[in-house]
C-alpha positions as CSV (number, residue, x, y, z in Angstrom):
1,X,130.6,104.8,78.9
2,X,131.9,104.3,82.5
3,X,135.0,105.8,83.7
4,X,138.1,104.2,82.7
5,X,135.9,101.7,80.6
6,X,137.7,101.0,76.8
7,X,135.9,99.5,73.6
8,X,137.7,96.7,72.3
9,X,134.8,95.7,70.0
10,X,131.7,97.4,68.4
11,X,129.2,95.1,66.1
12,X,126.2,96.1,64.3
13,X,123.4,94.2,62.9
14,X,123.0,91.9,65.8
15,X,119.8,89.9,67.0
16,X,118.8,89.3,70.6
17,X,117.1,86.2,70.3
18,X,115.0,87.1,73.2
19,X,111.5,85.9,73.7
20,X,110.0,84.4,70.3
21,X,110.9,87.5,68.3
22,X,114.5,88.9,67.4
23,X,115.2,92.3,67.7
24,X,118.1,94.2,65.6
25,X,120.7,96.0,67.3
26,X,124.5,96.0,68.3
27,X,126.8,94.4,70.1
28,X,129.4,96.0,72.0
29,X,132.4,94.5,73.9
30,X,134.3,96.6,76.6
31,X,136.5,95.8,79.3
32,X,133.8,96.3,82.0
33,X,130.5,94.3,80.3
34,X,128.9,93.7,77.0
35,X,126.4,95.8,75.9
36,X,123.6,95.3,73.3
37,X,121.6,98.1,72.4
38,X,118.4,98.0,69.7
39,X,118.3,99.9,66.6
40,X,114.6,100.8,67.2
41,X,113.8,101.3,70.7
42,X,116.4,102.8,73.0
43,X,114.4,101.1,75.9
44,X,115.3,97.7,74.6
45,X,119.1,96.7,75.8
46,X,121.4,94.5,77.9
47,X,124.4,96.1,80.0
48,X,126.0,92.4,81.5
49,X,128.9,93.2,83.6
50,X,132.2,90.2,83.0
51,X,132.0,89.9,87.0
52,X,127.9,88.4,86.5
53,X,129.1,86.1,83.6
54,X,128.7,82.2,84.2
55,X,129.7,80.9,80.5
56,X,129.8,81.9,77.0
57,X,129.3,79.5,74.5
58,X,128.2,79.1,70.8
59,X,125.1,76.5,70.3
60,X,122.2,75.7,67.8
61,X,119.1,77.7,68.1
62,X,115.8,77.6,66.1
63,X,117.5,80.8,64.5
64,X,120.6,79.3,63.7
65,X,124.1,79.4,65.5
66,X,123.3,81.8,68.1
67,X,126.2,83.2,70.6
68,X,124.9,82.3,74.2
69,X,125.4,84.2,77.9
70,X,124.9,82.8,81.2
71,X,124.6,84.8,83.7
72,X,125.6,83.5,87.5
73,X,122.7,82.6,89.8
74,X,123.5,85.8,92.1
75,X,122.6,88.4,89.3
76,X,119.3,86.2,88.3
77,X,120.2,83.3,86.2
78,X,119.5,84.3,82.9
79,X,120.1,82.9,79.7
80,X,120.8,85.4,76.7
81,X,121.2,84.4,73.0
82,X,122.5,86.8,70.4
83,X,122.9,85.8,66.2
84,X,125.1,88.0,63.9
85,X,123.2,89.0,60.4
């Protein structure tokens, strides 16, 4: 946690959709960024600040209804899908 930073959410059991595989973590939401962390490798997570967010949205995937994040062009463009269990 960062100074002054506050959890507003906290959800387990959530995939990053990342390459052709999925990998099983959770999902936190904080005033500051969203965080995803995986169960099995602490190595493996995502720390996106709000300020490097282009869009959120909700579209079909090849896994389902995935949750998807944008990030702006400045912080490297990418694209980063996520799908609750």
């Amino acid at each position: 946690m960062l100074p002054n930073e506050q959890v507003f959410s906290k959800y387990n059991g959530v995939w990053n959709l990342s390459a052709e595989q999925g990998n099983l973590g959770t999902f936190v939401i904080t005033n500051v960024r969203i965080v995803w962390f995986a169960q099995l490798s602490e190595n493996f997570n995502v720390s996106l600040p709000w300020i490097q967010i282009k869009c959120i949205r909700v579209r079909e995937s090849k896994y389902g209804t995935a949750l998807v994040l944008e990030t702006s062009e400045f912080s490297g463009g990418y694209v980063l899908g996520f799908k609750v269990e």
